[in-house]
C-alpha positions, 0 to 999 in steps of 0.5 A: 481501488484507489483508496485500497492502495493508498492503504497499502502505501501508509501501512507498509511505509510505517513499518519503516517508521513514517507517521503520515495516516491514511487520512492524511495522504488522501487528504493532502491529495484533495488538496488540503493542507495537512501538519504531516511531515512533507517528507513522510508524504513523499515518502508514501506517495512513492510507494503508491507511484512505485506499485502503479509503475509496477502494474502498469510495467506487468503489461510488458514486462514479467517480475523480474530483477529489472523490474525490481531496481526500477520500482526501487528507483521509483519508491527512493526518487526524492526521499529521504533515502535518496542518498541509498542510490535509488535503482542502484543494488548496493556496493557495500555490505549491509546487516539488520540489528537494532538501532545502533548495532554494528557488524559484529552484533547484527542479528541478520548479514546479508550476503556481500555485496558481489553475491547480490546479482547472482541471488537475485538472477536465482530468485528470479529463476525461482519465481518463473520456474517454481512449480508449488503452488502460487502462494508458497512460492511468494511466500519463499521469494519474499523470504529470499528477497528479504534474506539478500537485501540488495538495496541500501534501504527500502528493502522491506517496501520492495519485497512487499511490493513484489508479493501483490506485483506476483499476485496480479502477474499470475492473474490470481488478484485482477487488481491490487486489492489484498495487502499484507502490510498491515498484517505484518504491521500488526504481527511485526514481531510472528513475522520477523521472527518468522524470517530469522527462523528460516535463517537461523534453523531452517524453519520454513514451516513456521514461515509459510504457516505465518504467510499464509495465515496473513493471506487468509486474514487479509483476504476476509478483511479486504473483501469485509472492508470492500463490501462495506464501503459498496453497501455505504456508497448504494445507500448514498445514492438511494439517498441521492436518486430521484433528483432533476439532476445526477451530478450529486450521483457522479459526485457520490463516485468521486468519494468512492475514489478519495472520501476528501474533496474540494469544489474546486476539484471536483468541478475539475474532475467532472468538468462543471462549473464551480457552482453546480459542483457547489450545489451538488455538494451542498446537497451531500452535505444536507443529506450528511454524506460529507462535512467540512473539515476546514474554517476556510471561507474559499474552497473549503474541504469536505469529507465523507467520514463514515468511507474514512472510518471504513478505510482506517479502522485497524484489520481484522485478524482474527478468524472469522471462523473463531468469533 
């Protein structure tokens, strides 16, 4: 799961303009040093902090407007939206336009800031009491949050948020593994455009058209990805098996978590010491389930680049239905 969110946490932060990769985030988190921006980084790891905050919250807490200004504060805390009061819902009014755009030609206006509790009171309302199914409820929530944009900025990495937060609370996903960031990523402009549609003319079937194509497209592209990634990892320890020692095995299932790491870390993580950790690692490397990826002479990095390329290719949109 934990590369699956980290996914997530790239692609819906880039809708927001940040360049950091996938490959970038993990490799950073493995402890290399990597030419991306410190504050991009920030700036996606918030959101990973912000979703397991959520899920861990989801215990005590069900989806609810409290829940939504604590995963705000999470994903600001740091940032360079630090100034957008992290947690806090806006006192001023706000509008969506191009870059540049004033009041008067905004293509969207949300509601004044006085407005902002008592939509988001009814949206919560909505979600708990709706009795459609799941996903058109999600669907219409998402528009709804959209539409009243509480917050200052992170607006879209919220809502985005809540739709797979829905999904775990009514126990349809056991765990965060389907996103739609990278649909709505991919179909930035079906998807705005299937937003101002419900606003301007009350188009809500060619939203819920385009949601739930999204569902059905990410659905078969996370389990494709998964399975992939499963097949890869058991061919590795069939390579893997037989040997005097498991430690090559149980350093297989560090990769299953960040296809990056180090010496150093791993014999952290499986408390070794730093020379059987080298040793294992030299065993992946000679059977070419990892390379190093850096000149350095000490606690050089080391990546397995076949589960990268696996967690990095683009998402398959297309039906598989239509191939």
């Amino acid at each position: 799961m934990r590369p699956f969110v980290r996914r997530e946490a790239v692609l819906s932060s880039k809708i927001e303009g940040t360049q950091a990769t996938l490959g970038e985030l993990l490799a950073a988190e493995a402890g290399a040093v990597v030419e991306c921006s410190p504050d991009d980084l920030r700036e996606v790891g918030n959101y990973v902090v912000a979703l397991e905050h959520g899920i861990r919250r989801l215990r005590k807490l069900p989806l609810s407007v409290r829940l939504i200004r604590e995963l705000h504060e999470k994903l600001m805390e740091g940032a360079r939206g630090k100034h957008a009061a992290p947690g806090l819902f806006r006192k001023t009014q706000n509008w969506i336009g191009k870059p540049g755009s004033t009041l008067a030609t905004a293509t969207f206006i949300p509601p004044p800031p006085g407005e902002v509790e008592p939509r988001l009171a009814a949206w919560e309302k909505f979600v708990h009491e709706s009795d459609l199914p799941p996903l058109v409820t999600i669907a219409l929530a998402h528009y709804q949050f959209e539409a009243i944009h509480p917050f200052l900025d992170g607006n879209g990495r919220v809502g985005r948020l809540l739709i797979t937060l829905f999904l775990i609370e009514r126990k349809i996903l056991p765990a965060p593994l389907l996103y739609l960031s990278a649909f709505f990523e991919a179909s930035r402009r079906d998807y705005y455009g299937g937003l101002r549609g419900v606003s301007d003319r009350g188009a809500w079937e060619d939203w819920l058209e385009c949601f739930l194509q999204g569902i059905a497209r990410m659905s078969e592209d996370a389990l494709n990805r998964a399975t992939r990634i499963n097949n890869l990892l058991a061919e590795w320890r069939g390579k893997l098996a037989g040997q005097s020692t498991n430690t090559p095995l149980r350093v297989v299932d560090l990769l299953a978590a960040n296809p990056f790491l180090t010496i150093t870390g791993a014999a952290g993580q499986l408390k070794l010491a730093f020379t059987t950790a080298q040793r294992a690692i030299e065993r992946l490397e000679h059977n070419g389930i990892v390379q190093t990826v850096s000149d350095a002479k000490r606690d050089r990095v080391y990546c397995a680049r076949a589960l990268l390329q696996i967690l990095e290719e683009p998402a398959h949109l297309i039906p598989s239905s239509a191939e």
